[in-house]
Each structure stands twice: as structure tokens, then as C-alpha cells.
LOMARVO-832263 format. One record per residue (C-alpha): y, x, z. Coordinates in pm, whole numbers, padded with zeros to 5 digits, always signed. Each point is the difference from the previous one (the first is absolute). Example, Ala and Ser with C-alpha at 12.3 -4.5 7.8 and 13.67 -1.06 7.14 Angstrom:
BEGIN
-00450+01230+00780/+00344+00137-00066/
***
This chain:
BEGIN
+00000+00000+00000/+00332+00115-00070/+00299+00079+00249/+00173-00337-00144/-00275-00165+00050/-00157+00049+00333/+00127-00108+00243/+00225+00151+00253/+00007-00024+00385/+00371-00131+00171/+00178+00112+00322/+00214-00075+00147/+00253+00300+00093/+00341-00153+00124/+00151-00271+00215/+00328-00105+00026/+00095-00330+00169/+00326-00156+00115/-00077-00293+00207/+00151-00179+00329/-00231+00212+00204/+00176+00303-00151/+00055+00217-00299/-00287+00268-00043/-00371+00003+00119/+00062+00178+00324/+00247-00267+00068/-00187-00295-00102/-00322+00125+00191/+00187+00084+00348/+00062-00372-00082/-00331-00151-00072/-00150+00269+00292/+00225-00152+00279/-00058-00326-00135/+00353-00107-00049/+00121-00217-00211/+00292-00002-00289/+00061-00333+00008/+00369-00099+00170/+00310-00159-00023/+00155+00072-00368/+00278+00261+00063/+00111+00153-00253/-00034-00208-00339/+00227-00298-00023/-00141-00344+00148/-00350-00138-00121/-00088-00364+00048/-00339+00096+00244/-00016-00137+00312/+00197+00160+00241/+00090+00274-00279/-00298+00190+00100/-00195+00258-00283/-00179+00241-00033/+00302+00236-00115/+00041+00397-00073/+00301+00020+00237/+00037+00404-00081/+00050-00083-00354/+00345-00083-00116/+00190+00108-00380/+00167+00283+00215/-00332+00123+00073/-00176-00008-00250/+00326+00227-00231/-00038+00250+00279/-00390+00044+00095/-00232-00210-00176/+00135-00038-00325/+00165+00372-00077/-00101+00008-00367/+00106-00321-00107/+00342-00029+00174/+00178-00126-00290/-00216-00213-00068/-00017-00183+00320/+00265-00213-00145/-00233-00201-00223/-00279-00016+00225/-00030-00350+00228/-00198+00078+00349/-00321-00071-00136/+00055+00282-00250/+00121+00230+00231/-00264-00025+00238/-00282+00031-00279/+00161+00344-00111/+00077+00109+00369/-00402-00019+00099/-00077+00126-00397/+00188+00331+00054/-00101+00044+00308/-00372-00027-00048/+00076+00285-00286/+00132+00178+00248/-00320-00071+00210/-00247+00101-00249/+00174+00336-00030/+00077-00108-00382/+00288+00266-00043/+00185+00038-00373/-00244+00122-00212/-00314-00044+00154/-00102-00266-00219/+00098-00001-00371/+00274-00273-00051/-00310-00182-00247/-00244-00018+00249/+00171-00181+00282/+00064-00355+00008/+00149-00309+00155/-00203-00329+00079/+00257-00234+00224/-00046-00326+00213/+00311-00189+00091/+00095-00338+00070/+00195-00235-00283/+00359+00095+00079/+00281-00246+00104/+00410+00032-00035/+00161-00100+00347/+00220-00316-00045/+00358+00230+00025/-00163+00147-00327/-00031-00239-00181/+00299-00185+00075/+00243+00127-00314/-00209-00066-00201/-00060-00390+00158/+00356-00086+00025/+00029+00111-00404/-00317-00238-00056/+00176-00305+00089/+00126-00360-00176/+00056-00340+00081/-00366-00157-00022/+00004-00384+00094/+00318-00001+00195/-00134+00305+00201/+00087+00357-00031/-00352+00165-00086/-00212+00299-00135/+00040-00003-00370/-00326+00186-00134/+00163+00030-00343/+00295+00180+00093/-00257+00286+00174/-00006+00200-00292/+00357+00051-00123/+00214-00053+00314/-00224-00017+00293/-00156+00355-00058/+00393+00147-00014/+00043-00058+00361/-00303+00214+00124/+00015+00348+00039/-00047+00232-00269/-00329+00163+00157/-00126-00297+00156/-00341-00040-00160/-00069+00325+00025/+00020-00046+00401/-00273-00256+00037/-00275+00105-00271/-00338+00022+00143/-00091+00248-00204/+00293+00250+00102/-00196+00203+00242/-00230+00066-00226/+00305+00116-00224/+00163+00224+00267/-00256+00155+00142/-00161+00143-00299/+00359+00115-00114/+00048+00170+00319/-00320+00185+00037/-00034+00052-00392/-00310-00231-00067/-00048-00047-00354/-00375-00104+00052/-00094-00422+00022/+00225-00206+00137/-00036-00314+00116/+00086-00305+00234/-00126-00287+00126/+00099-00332+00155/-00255-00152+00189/+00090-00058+00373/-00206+00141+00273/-00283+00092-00261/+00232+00224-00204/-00112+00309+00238/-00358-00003-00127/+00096-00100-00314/+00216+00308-00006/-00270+00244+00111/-00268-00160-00223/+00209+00047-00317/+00116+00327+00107/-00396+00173+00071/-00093-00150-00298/+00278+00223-00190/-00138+00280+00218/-00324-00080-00110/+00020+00018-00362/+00236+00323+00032/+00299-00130-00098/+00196+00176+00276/-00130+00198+00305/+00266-00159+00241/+00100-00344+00036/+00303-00123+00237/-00120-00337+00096/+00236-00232+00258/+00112-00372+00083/+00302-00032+00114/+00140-00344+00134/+00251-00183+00253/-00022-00377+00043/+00296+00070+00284/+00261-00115-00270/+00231-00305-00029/-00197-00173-00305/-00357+00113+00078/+00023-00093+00368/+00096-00390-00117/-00262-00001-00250/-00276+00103+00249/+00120-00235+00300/-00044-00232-00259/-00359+00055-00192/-00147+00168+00323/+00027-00112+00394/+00157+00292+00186/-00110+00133+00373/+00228-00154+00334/-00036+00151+00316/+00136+00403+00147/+00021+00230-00215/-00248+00278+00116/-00264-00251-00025/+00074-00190-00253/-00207+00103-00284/-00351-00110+00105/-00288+00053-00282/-00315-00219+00074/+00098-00108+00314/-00074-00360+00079/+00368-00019+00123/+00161+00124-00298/+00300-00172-00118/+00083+00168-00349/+00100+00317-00166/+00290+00222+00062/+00223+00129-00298/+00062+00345-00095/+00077+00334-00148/-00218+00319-00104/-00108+00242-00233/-00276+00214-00024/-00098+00238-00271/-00358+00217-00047/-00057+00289-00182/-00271-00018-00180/-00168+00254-00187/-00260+00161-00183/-00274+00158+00258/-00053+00320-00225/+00414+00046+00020/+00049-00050+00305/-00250+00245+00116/+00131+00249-00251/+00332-00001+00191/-00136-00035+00349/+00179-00346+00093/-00134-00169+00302/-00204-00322-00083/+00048-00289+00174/-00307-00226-00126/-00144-00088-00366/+00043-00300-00177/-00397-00138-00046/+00049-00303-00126/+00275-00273-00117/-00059-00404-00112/+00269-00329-00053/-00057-00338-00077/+00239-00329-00046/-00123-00305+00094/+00153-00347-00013/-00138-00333-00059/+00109-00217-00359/+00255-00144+00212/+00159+00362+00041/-00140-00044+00391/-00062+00429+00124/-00327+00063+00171/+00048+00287+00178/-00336-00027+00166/-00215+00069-00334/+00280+00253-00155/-00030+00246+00318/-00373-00086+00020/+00009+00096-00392/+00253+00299+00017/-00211+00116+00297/-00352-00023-00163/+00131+00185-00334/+00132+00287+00261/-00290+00068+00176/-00216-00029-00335/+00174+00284-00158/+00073+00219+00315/-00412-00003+00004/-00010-00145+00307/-00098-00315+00202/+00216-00210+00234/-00225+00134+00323/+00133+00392-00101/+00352-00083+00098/+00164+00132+00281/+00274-00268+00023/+00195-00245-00193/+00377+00011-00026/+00058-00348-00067/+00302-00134-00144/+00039-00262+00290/+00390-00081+00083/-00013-00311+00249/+00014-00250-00228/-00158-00344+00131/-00210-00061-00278/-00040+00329-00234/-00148+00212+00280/-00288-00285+00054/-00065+00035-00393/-00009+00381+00029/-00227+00015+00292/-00222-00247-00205/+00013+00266-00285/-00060+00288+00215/-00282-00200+00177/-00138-00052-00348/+00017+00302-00098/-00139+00201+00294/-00284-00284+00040/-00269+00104+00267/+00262+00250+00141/+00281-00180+00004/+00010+00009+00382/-00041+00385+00017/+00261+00169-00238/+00297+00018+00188/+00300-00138-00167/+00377+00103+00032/+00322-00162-00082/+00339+00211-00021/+00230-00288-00068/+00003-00035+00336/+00177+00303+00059/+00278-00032-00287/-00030-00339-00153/-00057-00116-00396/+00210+00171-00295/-00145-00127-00227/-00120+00279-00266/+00179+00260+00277/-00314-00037+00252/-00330+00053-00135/+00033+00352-00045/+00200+00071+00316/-00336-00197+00180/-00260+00247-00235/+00197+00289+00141/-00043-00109+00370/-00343+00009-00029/+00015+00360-00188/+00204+00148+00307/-00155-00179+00275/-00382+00141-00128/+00156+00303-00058/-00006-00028+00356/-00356-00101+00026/+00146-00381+00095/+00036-00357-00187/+00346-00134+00150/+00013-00290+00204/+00095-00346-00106/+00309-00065+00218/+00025-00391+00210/-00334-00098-00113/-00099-00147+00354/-00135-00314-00125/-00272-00022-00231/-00020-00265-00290/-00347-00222+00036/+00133-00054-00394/+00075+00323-00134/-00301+00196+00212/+00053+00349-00081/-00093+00415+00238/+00415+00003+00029/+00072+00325+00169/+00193-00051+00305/+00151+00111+00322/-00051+00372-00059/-00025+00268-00367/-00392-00032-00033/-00209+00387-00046/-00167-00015-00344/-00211+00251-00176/-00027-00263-00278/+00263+00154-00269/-00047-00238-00277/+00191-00321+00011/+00144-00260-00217/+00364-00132-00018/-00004-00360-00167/+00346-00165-00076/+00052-00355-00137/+00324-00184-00144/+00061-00350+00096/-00085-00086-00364/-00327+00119+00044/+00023+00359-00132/-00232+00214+00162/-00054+00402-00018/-00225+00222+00163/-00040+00379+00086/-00299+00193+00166/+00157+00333+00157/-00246+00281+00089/+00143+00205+00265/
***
């Protein structure tokens, strides 16, 4: 078999993460080791309609910030980049930097950029010039005009607005400010954009296409638009704020919204060995599925159950080989019931031994932002020979039955485990990791 042909092993070499329980690994896992949560009051970013105001927000992370630490190489750019953006390349160029991926130690050709982020919204002061331009007299009433959009309406926003809100930007500025001329891609699929990411970037590893691939979600749901749009489609956790965020708990009372980004370096095994970079864990195996009913109805039972069973199948491996599951679970009344059906499912005869973990409950949902943020909590925390803890799980669920690791970090000398993510259209995605 030739070198294109056969097929390659991929590491993973770099994390970078910028999250509400802190910007960098060391940060994030003093965070997840103490067991303290990111989830508080809203502070910095301008009001969101939760309840109370309370998110799961990256208070060291402001514009300011980001020109002088986080975003050095891009400064100028910084202009044209909304927060979703901004985080996305923050936790991209940091997770070069983590990987030891200095100029020149990968040919410009061979690298790559395969993105996650959320669909992008303009906050209402945005888009008011060009509203108030968009106007007439429709049936006595002063109104939107649609028609008037596209010669007047458009004059009153700014001249780079577009440009701000693209999800496919970070994509854009990352591989412009690391050089990568290799694939690049993004997608838009919610919570399962993270596996989606890292299945579409090993498979470019695979079939040498490039020997490095920058894969990331980025994603904030703490923002004027998206925060009314999910109060709306999706019931939203009450009660304090540390404790708020309850995954599989029979007391849960809904999900918390957030911000993150996360972004792996993943990479051929043969070149990262070549350049002695440390190895964090090997991708074994990747699956998706969709599944909705005619009526357009998501099942997000069978798609995990589905994305799940297409993992395992080509990691080699059977559910009873796992280690743990890092479930996507975010407190929601009804969704984590259907996942904990899917898991159950899935596992089958040991559904009550593999110990399950949900990091929501730590930072809350962003939407694409999270799933890689939760994959790399369960990279750092078996670095340490542990599967981290499932905070304010106290009750369990007679209806969503699940091993939900609680009340302390749990030893484990199980290093494979699976991260499973589904979107509340019934997207699914699924990773085995090999530690």
C-alpha cells in the first residue's frame, strides 16, 4: 500500500482553551481539580435576558485583552472579529503555541484549519442604521420594508459589518495568522460541530493531505440575540448560581447559557514523533448521525445511540472497553432523559458500570463552543490518572439511570473514552479518544 493510501495514525499534540473556568489548560484544570465552577453572575458583557443574568462567562476575556495577550498577531484585525471570533482564534493560537508548532516547523501546505462555531448574530445597536433606513408607511404603521434592504437599508450598516459575524471567519484568521494554506474548513452544527470537526479533520490526516490540522469550536450564546432565542426554544436553569447547572439530576431545572472555545491539535503520529511533541491521546474512532421523524420531530435517543455505535465500530472496539463517557448532558429537563436513553442503549449490559461525566455543569452550554472544551477535560484530568467529577449531581434520575460520577474526581486506569454531543435538532457526533 502506498503512503497516500494507508492509513495514518492522529494525535493529538496541543490544547488551547479559553473558557469561564479560565484561559489555558493549567487554568481550566486547577478549575475542574478543585471542583469549582464558572458559572456566575454575567459581569462583564452587556445584559443577557437569563435568569438572574447568570452564565457561564470568560470574565478574563475582554477586546483589551485579547489586542494585548491573546490575540498579538492579529491586532488589527481584532476590529472585524465579533466575540465568538475572537475567542475561536484566541484558543487556536494558543494551542499552536501548545503543540510547540513554531514558524517553519510545518510547511505552510501541510497544515490546516477545520473550525466549529456557532451561527453568528449582530447585536440590536448593530443593526439599527441599517433598520431605521428600512422603513415606510405599511398600513398606517411605520414598518420594516424588506424591499428597501438592498439599496438603502444596507447604507446604514457599517462598512465591515459582515465580515464581523461570519462563521466561517476563524477559520479565515487563523490560517492567515499561522500561514495554513492546507484544507480549510467550517462547520455549523451546534454542540456536534466538535466531532464533526475532528472527524473531517483525521480523515484529511488520513489520506495525507496535510500532516497538521488546527481543529476548534468556538461559540458564546451569552449575547443579546442568542440569549432571547434560547430562553425561547429551550427552558433555562433557576436557582444559585454555583449549583445551577445540574446534568441528570432528578432536580434539574434546565440548561445554563454560555461561552467557550477549545481547539486540538491534531496530527499525524509519524510527525509528531519526528519532532518529539508530547501526545496527549489518539483519535480511534469518529461516527454522526441525524435523526428526525417526517414531521421534522429530532430523536436524539437513536442519533447518539447511532453516532455512538459507528464510533466504537471503527475505533475497533466494544462499548464494555471504555473507560468513561463524556456525555453531552447540560440540565435540560427533557434532552438529558433522551441521552441517558441513548447512552443506556448504547452501553447495553454495562450501562450501569461505565462511569459517565458531564462538564456542562462546570461552565454551562455554548453551543458549538463546548464539546471540545468537555473532550479536553477528560484529556487533562486522565492525564492525571482521573475522570472529573460531575458537579451537583446529588439526586439521581429513576428516568435517565446512568454511573454519573459524583462527589469526588474518580481514579481510572481506563484511558479510552468517548465524548458524544447532540444538537437539539437531533445532530449527533461521536469521538473515541485513546489516551
Amino acid at each position: 500500500m502506498s503512503r497516500s493510501s494507508s492509513p495514518r495514525d492522529v494525535v493529538i499534540t496541543g490544547i488551547g482553551i479559553v473558557s469561564p473556568l479560565g484561559i489555558g489548560r493549567a487554568a481550566v484544570w486547577n478549575s475542574l481539580l478543585d471542583g469549582r465552577t464558572g458559572i456566575r453572575q454575567v459581569k462583564l458583557l452587556p445584559f443577557i435576558g437569563t435568569p438572574d443574568c447568570v452564565g457561564g462567562e470568560v470574565t478574563d476575556f475582554d477586546e483589551e485583552s485579547a489586542k494585548k495577550i491573546h490575540l498579538k498577531a492579529l491586532r488589527k484585525n481584532i476590529k472585524v472579529m465579533c466575540r465568538d471570533i475572537q475567542l475561536g482564534v484566541a484558543s487556536a493560537l494558543q494551542a499552536v503555541d501548545d503543540a510547540g508548532l513554531q514558524p517553519g516547523v510545518v510547511a505552510p501546505g501541510r497544515i490546516g484549519v477545520d473550525f466549529g462555531a456557532n451561527l453568528m448574530s449582530s447585536p440590536p445597536e448593530v443593526l439599527a442604521g441599517g433598520a431605521r433606513k428600512s422603513m415606510s408607511e405599511i398600513d398606517g404603521r411605520m414598518q420594516f420594508d424588506f424591499d428597501k434592504w438592498g439599496e438603502q437599508g444596507i447604507t446604514g450598516m457599517e462598512p465591515l459589518w459582515l465580515l464581523r459575524y461570519l462563521p466561517n471567519m476563524p477559520g479565515c484568521h487563523i490560517g492567515i495568522a499561522v500561514d495554513a494554506r492546507g484544507p480549510n474548513n467550517s462547520i455549523t452544527h451546534d454542540e456536534a460541530a466538535g466531532g464533526l470537526a475532528i472527524a473531517e479533520a483525521a480523515t484529511i490526516i488520513r489520506r495525507n493531505r496535510a500532516d497538521v490540522m488546527i481543529t476548534g469550536t468556538t461559540g458564546t450564546r451569552l449575547q443579546a440575540a442568542k440569549a432571547c432565542q434560547y430562553s425561547k426554544w429551550d427552558q433555562l436553569a433557576q436557582g444559585p448560581a454555583e449549583t445551577r447547572c445540574r446534568p441528570f439530576d432528578r432536580d434539574r431545572t434546565g440548561e445554563v447559557l454560555a461561552e467557550a472555545s477549545c481547539t486540538l491539535i491534531l496530527e499525524a503520529r509519524e510527525h509528531a514523533e519526528a519532532r518529539g511533541a508530547k501526545i496527549w491521546g489518539t483519535i480511534l474512532g469518529v461516527g454522526s448521525s441525524t435523526v428526525l421523524s417526517p414531521a421534522g420531530v429530532p430523536d436524539d435517543a437513536t442519533a447518539i445511540f447511532q453516532a455512538g455505535s459507528i464510533a466504537l465500530k471503527n475505533a475497533g472496539i466494544s462499548a464494555g472497553d471504555l473507560g468513561h463517557i463524556n456525555a453531552c448532558g447540560g440540565g435540560n429537563v427533557v434532552r438529558d432523559q433522551l441521552e441517558a436513553s441513548g447512552l443506556r442503549r448504547l452501553l447495553g449490559t454495562h450501562a450501569g458500570q461505565i462511569p459517565v461525566t458531564a462538564i456542562k455543569s462546570y461552565m454551562g452550554s455554548a453551543g458549538s463552543g463546548s464539546s471540545l472544551c468537555e473532550l479536553a477535560a477528560s484529556l487533562l484530568g486522565l492525564s492525571e490518572g482521573v475522570i472529573p467529577k460531575t458537579l451537583n449531581y446529588t439526586n439521581a434520575d429513576p428516568e435517565a439511570p446512568l454511573n454519573v460520577v459524583h462527589g469526588e474526581h474518580l481514579a481510572s486506569a481506563n484511558r479510552i473514552f468517548l465524548k458524544t454531543s447532540v444538537t437539539r435538532m437531533g445532530q449527533a457526533s461521536a469521538v473515541v479518544v485513546g489516551c
